[in-house]
C-alpha positions in Angstrom: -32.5 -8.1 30.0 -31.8 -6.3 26.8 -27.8 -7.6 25.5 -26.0 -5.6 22.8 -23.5 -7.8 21.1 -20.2 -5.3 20.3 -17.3 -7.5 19.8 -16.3 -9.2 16.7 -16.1 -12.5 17.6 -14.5 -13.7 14.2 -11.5 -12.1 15.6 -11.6 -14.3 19.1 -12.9 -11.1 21.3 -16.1 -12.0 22.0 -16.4 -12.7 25.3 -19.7 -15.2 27.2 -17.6 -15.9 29.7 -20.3 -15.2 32.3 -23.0 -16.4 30.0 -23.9 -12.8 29.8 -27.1 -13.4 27.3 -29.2 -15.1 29.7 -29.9 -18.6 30.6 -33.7 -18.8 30.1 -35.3 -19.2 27.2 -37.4 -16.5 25.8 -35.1 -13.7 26.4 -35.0 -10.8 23.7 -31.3 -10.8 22.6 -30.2 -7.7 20.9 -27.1 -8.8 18.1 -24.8 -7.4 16.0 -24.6 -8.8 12.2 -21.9 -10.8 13.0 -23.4 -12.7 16.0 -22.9 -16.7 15.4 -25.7 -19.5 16.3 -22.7 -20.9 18.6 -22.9 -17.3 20.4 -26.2 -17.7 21.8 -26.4 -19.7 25.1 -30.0 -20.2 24.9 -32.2 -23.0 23.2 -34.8 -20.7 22.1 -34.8 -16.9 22.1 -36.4 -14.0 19.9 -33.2 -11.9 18.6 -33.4 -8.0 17.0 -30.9 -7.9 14.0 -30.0 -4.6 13.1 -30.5 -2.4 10.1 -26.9 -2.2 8.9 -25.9 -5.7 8.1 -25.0 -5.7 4.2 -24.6 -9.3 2.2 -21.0 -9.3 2.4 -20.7 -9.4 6.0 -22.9 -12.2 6.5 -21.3 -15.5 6.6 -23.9 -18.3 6.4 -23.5 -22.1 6.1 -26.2 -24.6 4.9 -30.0 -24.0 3.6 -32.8 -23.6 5.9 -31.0 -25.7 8.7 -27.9 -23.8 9.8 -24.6 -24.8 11.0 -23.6 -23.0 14.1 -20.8 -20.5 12.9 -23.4 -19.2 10.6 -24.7 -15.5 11.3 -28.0 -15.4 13.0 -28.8 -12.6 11.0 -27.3 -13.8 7.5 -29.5 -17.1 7.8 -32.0 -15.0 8.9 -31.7 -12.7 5.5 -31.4 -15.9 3.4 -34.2 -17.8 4.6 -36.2 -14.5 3.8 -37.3 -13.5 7.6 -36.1 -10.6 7.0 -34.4 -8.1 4.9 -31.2 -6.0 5.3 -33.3 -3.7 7.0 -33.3 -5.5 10.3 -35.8 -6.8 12.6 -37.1 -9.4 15.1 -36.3 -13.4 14.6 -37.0 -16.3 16.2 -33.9 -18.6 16.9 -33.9 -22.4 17.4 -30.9 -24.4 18.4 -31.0 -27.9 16.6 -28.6 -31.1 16.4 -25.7 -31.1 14.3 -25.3 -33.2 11.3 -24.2 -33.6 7.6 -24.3 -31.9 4.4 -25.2 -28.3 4.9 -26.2 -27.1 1.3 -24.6 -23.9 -0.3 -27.4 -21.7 -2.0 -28.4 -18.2 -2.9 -31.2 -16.3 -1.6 -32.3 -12.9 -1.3 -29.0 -11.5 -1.9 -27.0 -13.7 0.5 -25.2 -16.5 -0.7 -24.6 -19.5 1.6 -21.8 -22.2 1.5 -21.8 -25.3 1.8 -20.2 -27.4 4.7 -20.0 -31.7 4.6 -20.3 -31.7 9.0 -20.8 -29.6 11.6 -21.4 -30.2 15.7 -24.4 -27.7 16.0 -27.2 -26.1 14.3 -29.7 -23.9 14.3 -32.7 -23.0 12.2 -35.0 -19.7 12.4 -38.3 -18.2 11.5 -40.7 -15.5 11.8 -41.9 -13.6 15.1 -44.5 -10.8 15.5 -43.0 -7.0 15.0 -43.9 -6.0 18.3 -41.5 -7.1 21.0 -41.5 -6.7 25.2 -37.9 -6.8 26.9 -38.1 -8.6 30.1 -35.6 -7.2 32.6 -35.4 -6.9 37.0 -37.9 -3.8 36.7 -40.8 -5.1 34.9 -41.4 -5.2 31.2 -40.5 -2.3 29.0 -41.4 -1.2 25.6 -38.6 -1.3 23.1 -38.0 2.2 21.6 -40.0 2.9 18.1 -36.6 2.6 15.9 -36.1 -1.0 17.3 -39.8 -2.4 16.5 -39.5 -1.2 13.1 -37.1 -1.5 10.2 -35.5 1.5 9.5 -35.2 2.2 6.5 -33.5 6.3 7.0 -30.6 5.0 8.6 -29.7 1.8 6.7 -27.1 2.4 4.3 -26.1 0.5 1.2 -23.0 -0.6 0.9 -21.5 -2.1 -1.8 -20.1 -6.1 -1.8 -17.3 -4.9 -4.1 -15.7 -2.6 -1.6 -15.9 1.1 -0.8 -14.9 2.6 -4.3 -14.1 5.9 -2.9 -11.3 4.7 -1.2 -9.6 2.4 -4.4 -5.9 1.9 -2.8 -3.5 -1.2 -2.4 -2.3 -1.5 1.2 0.5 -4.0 2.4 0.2 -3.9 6.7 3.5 -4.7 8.0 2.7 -5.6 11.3 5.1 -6.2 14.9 6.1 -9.5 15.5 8.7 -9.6 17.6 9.8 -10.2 20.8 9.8 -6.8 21.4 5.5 -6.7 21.7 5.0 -10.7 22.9 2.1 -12.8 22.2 -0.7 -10.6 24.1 0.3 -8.1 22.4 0.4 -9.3 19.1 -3.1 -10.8 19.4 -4.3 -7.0 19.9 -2.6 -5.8 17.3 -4.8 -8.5 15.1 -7.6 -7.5 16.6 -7.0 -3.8 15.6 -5.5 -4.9 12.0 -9.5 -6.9 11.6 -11.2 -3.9 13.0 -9.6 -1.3 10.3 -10.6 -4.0 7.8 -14.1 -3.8 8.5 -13.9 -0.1 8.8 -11.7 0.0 5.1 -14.4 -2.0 3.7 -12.8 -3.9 1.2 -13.4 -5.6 -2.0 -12.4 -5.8 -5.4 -13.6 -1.9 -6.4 -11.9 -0.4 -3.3 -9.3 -1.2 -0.9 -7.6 -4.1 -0.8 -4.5 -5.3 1.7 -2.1 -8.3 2.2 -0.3 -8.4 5.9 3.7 -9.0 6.0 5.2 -9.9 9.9 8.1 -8.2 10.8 10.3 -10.2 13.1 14.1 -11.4 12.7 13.0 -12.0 8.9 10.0 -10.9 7.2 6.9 -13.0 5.9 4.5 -12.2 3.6 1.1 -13.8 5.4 -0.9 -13.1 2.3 -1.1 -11.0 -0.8 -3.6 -8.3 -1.9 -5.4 -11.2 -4.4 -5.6 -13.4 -1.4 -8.7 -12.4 0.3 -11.2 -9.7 -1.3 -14.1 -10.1 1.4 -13.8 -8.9 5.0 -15.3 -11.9 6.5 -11.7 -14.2 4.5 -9.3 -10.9 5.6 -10.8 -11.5 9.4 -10.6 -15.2 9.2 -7.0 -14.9 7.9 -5.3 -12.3 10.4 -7.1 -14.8 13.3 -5.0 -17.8 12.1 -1.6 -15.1 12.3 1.0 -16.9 14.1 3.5 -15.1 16.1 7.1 -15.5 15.0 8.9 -13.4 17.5 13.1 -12.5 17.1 14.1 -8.9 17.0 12.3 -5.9 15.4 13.7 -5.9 11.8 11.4 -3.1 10.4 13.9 -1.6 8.1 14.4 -5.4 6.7 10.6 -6.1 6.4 9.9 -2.8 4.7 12.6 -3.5 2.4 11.0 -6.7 1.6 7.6 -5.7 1.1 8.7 -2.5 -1.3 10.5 -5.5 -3.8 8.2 -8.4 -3.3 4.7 -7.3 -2.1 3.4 -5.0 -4.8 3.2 -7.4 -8.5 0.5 -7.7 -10.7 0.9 -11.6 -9.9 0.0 -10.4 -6.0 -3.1 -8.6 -6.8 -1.5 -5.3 -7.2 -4.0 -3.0 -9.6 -2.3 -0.6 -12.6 -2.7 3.2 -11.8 -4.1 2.7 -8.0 -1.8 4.4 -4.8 0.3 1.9 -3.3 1.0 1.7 0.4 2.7 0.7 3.0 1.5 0.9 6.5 4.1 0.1 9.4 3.4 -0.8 13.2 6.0 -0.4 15.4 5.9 -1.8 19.2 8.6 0.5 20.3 11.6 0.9 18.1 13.0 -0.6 14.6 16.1 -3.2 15.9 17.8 -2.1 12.7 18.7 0.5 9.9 15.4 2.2 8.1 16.7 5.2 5.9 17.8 3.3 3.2 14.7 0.9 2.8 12.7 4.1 3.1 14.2 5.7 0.7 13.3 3.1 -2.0 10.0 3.0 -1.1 9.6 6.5 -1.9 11.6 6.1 -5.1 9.0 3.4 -6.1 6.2 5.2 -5.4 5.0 3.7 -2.4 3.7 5.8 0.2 5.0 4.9 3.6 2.8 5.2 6.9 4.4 4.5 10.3 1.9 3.8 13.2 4.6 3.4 16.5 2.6 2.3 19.7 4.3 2.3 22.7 6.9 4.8 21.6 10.1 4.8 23.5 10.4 6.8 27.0 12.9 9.3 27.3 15.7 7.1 29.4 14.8 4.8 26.6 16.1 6.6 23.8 19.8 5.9 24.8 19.3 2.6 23.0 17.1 3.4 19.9 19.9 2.9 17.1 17.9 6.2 15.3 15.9 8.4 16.9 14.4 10.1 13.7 13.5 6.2 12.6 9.8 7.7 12.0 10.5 10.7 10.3 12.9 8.7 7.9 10.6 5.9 7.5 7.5 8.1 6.1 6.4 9.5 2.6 6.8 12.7 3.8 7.9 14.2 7.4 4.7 16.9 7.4 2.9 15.1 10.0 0.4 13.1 7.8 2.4 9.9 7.1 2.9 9.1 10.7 0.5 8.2 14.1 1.2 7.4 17.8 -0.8 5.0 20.2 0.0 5.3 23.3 -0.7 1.3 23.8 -2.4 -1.5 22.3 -5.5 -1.2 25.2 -8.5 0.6 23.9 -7.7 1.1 20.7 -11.2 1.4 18.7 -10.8 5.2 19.0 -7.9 5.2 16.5 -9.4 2.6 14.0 -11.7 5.8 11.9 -8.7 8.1 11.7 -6.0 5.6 10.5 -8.8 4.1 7.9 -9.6 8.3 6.7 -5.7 8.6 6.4 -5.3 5.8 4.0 -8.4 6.6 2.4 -7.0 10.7 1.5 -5.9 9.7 -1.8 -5.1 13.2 -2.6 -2.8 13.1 0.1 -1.0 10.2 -1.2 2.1 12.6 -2.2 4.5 9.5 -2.6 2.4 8.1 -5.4 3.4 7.4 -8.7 0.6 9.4 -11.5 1.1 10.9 -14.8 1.4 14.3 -13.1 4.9 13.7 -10.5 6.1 10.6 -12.9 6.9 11.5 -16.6 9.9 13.1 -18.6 8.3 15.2 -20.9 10.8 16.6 -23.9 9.2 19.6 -26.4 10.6 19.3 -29.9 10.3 22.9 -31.1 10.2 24.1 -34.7 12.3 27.2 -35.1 12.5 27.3 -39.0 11.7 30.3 -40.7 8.4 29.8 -41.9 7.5 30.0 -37.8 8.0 33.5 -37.5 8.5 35.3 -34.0 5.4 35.8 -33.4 4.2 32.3 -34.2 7.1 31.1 -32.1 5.7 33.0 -29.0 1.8 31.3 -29.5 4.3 28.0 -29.4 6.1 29.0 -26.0 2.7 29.9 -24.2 1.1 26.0 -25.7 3.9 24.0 -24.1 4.3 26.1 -20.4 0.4 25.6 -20.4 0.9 21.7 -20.7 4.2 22.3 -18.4 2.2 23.5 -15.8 -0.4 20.6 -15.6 2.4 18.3 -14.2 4.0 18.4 -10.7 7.8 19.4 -11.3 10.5 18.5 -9.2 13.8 16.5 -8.4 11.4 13.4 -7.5 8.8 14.4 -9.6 7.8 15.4 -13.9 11.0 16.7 -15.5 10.6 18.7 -18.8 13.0 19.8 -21.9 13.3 22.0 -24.4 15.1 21.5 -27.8 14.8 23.7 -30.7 15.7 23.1 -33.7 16.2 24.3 -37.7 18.9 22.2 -39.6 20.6 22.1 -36.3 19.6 21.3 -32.7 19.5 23.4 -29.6 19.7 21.9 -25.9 17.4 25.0 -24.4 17.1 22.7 -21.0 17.5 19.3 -20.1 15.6 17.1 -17.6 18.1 18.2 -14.7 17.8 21.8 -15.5 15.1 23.2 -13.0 13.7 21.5 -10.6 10.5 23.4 -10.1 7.6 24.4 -11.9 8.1 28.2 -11.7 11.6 27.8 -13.1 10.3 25.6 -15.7 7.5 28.2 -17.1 10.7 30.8 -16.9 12.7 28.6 -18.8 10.6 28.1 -21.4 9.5 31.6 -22.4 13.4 32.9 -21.6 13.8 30.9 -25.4 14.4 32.8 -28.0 13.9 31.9 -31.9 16.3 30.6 -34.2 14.9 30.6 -37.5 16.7 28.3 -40.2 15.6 25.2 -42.1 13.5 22.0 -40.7 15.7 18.8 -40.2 12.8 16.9 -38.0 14.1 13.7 -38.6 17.7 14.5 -37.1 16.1 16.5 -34.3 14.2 13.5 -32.7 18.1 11.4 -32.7 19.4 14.1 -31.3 16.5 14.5 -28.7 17.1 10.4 -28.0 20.2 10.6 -27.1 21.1 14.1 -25.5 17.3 14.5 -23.8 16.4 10.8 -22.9 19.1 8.2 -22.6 21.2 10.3 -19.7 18.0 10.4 -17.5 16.2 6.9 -18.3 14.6 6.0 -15.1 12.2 2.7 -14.8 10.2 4.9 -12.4 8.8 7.6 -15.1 7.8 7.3 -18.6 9.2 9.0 -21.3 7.1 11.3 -23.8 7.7 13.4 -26.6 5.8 16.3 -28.7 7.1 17.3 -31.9 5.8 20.9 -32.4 6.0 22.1 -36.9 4.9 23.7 -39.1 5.9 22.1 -42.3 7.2 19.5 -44.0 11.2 18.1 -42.9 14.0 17.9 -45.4 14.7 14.2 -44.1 13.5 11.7 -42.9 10.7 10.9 -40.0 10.2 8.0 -39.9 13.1 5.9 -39.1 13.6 8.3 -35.9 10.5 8.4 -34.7 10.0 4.5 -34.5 13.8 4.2 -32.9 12.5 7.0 -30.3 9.5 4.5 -29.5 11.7 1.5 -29.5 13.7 3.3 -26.8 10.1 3.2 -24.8 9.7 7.5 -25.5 5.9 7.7 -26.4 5.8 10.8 -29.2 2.8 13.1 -30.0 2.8 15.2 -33.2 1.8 18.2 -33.0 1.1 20.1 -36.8 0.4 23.3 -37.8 -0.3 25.1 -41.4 2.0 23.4 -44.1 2.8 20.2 -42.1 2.2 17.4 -43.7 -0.3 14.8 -42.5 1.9 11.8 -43.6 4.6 12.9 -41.9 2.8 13.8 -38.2 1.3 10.1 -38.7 4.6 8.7 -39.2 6.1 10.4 -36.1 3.4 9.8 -33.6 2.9 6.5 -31.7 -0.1 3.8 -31.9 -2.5 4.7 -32.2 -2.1 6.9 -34.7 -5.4 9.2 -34.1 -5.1 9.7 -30.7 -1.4 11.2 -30.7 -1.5 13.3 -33.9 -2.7 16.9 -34.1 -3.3 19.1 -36.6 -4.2 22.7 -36.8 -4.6 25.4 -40.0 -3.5 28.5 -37.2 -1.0 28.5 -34.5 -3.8 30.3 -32.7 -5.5 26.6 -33.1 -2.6 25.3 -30.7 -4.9 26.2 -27.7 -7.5 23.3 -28.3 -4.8 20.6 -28.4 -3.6 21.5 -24.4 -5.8 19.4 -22.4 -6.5 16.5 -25.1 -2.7 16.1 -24.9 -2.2 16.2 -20.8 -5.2 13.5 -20.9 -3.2 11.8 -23.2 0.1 11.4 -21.3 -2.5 10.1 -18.4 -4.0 7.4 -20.6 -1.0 6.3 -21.8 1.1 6.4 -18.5 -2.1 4.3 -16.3 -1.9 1.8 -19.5 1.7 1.1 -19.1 1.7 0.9 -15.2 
């Protein structure tokens, strides 16, 4: 009888409860990467190990003699029967004993173990296999007596780089979903892992229970290899007490995501909720701070209350209130925690759509950007206008809104003119408007006095711990006072400033204006029709310096 292998049992859902692989020895056994030496009831017995396995997946214990928990087909890949590319080996149940050695071959790297109960050793069978079964012998299809090599897919140890996100799962575990349950919803947590593929270069997730109070199970630097993440939701106690979700996410938005937890500068940062039922308390107001932080919220309710039990849901918008954004995205429904495999690939897609991540934090929704204008006389009108097209094109990069980039005018000669403040317009159309509704002054050039006044009339009513501060000094010659002093006080205040120089400005002066380092935030053109080159070098800037400071 051929036996396909389909549960994981690291997660405690593999079942032999009917000893479904066969008594006798010399059955072919069909497995699954995963498949443990302690799965196999028989002695003896030639296995088929698929093309798919990849290094990381295979946990292996000992050097050419095998503790039990190892997989058949990781001490199969070590020992050098085979490659990743599948195939035929002969298994051998052996003894226990002492001292399994930890070693690396052939891309797998096996740990070490001081005692074990059972072991198993294996070697090398012929490539051409006969499956005994109650209707005679049959020939195994051509893709299963030969590696495949079209359909085996590399995949990297490190993670799935295409998918480079910080998750925190804050999972059900109250009274309201019970033990059973509970397990199930591990199971489904361990399943998304494997499908997440995680490791260092891509996705990477800590768990925090939600019961009566919230615990943090483990962080994002805790475990980096599926096999440890699978290991680690198994040992998951339950805790039980009433559905605190609004407390939990709370929790995990102030305590979960710290570079001292594993939490990587510049990545998305997510939350993903399951919900048996309903939330026990309040939810808006831990949302909220969530998305004020960045953090994009997913809410995953399974079982979702019946109609006559919406009478005692304290909010019945809790999952429009608890997600990133109410456009359908952030949110899924199960209808129960049965036969749930079907849901694992869109959930892992969803927090894989980093584009779609709308509640993160970049350089585009996250910065107050403030234009210093020079509207002295040597600008001229026409000049000025080259000036108002260069900023709205570097305006226009950014995502503007309430939540979102803010951007400011201020002209100035010997004196300073507020054009618009951070609060002004809250939209990018309104924004470009704005800025080529200003007109030109004309007058003298006191830059020094122009960044104070920007400091404290621009910055210092808006500072916000959420977005980083920038400003570009736009002239064309050289300032009657003082640089300088201002433009280091501007930086001490955390503002980041570009300088921006055109015709008769001076060199020292741009240098002394602009942050470290020095070359990378000063500009300099002969022609205001130079100003063009200096758009995109500057957005890329604001991006390099706002992932460095995050």
């Amino acid at each position: 009888m051929l036996i396909q292998l389909t549960a994981l049992h690291a997660l405690g859902i593999l079942s032999l409860a009917s000893n479904a692989l066969g008594a006798e020895a010399g059955v072919r056994v069909l497995v699954n990467c995963t498949t443990r030496g302690a799965d196999l009831v028989q002695r003896t017995a030639t296995v088929l190990c698929p093309d798919s396995c990849v290094p990381w997946q295979l946990s292996v214990f000992g050097t050419a003699v095998y503790a039990s928990l190892s997989s058949v087909c990781g001490a199969a890949v070590h020992r050098g029967v085979i490659d990743v590319s599948g195939g035929p080996v002969r298994f051998q149940k052996r003894p226990g004993r002492e001292n399994y050695l930890s070693s690396d071959a052939h891309g797998v790297r096996s740990q070490s173990l001081s005692r074990w109960s059972a072991s198993f050793s294996v070697s090398t069978v012929g490539q051409t296999m006969e499956v005994s079964g109650q209707l005679g012998a049959t020939a195994l299809p051509e893709a299963a007596k030969k590696p495949s090599k079209k359909n085996s897919k590399k995949v990297s140890p490190n993670g799935n780089k295409d998918c480079q996100v910080d998750i925190a799962f804050v999972l059900d575990g109250s009274y309201n979903i019970g033990q059973r349950r509970f397990i199930l919803q591990k199971n489904f947590i361990g399943k998304l892992a494997l499908m997440l593929r995680i490791g260092p270069e891509g996705p990477l997730f800590g768990i925090v229970q939600a019961s009566e109070n919230p615990k943090t199970e483990f962080h994002l630097n805790s475990f980096t290899q599926p096999k440890d993440v699978i290991f680690a939701i198994k040992e998951m106690g339950f805790r039980g007490g009433n559905t605190n979700t609004g407390k939990a996410l709370r929790h995990t938005v102030e305590t979960f995501f710290s570079s001292e937890n594993g939490m990587r500068k510049g990545l998305p940062r997510v939350i993903m909720v399951f919900v048996d039922g309903w939330p026990s308390d309040d939810i808006e107001e831990a949302a909220t701070l969530a998305r004020e932080s960045g953090i994009n919220v997913f809410f995953v309710s399974v079982a979702r209350p019946t109609p006559e039990e919406l009478g005692v849901v304290q909010d019945q918008a809790f999952v429009q209130k608890a997600v990133c954004r109410d456009n359908g995205f952030f949110s899924y429904s199960m209808p129960s925690w049965f036969s749930t495999t079907k849901y694992v690939k869109p959930l892992a897609q969803k927090l894989c759509s980093v584009d779609q991540l709308l509640c993160s934090k970049t350089c585009y929704n996250s910065v107050n950007i403030g234009f210093l204008l020079d509207g002295s006389s040597s600008v001229g009108d026409n000049n000025f206008r080259l000036v108002l097209e260069f900023i709205a094109s570097i305006a226009s990069a950014f995502e503007v809104s309430d939540t979102g980039a803010r951007i400011g005018v201020i002209q100035f000669t010997y004196d300073q003119k507020m054009e618009f403040g951070f609060s002004d317009h809250s939209n990018k159309d309104d924004v470009l408007a704005a800025i080529r509704a200003v007109r030109y002054m004309s007058g003298g050039t006191a830059t020094g006095d122009a960044i104070t006044f920007s400091v404290s009339s621009l910055y210092n009513p808006h500072k916000s711990g959420a977005s980083k501060n920038f400003l570009v000094v736009i002239t064309d010659g050289q300032s009657y006072d003082d640089v300088a002093g201002p433009a280091l006080a501007a930086q001490k205040e955390g503002i980041t400033v570009y300088s921006v120089g055109i015709a008769w400005a001076p060199m020292d002066d741009l240098k002394a204006m602009a942050s470290e380092p020095k070359d990378s935030h000063t500009f300099f053109t002969r022609e205001f029709t130079g100003l063009q080159q200096f758009e995109q070098p500057i957005i890329k800037g604001i991006c390099r310096d706002f992932m460095e400071s995050n």
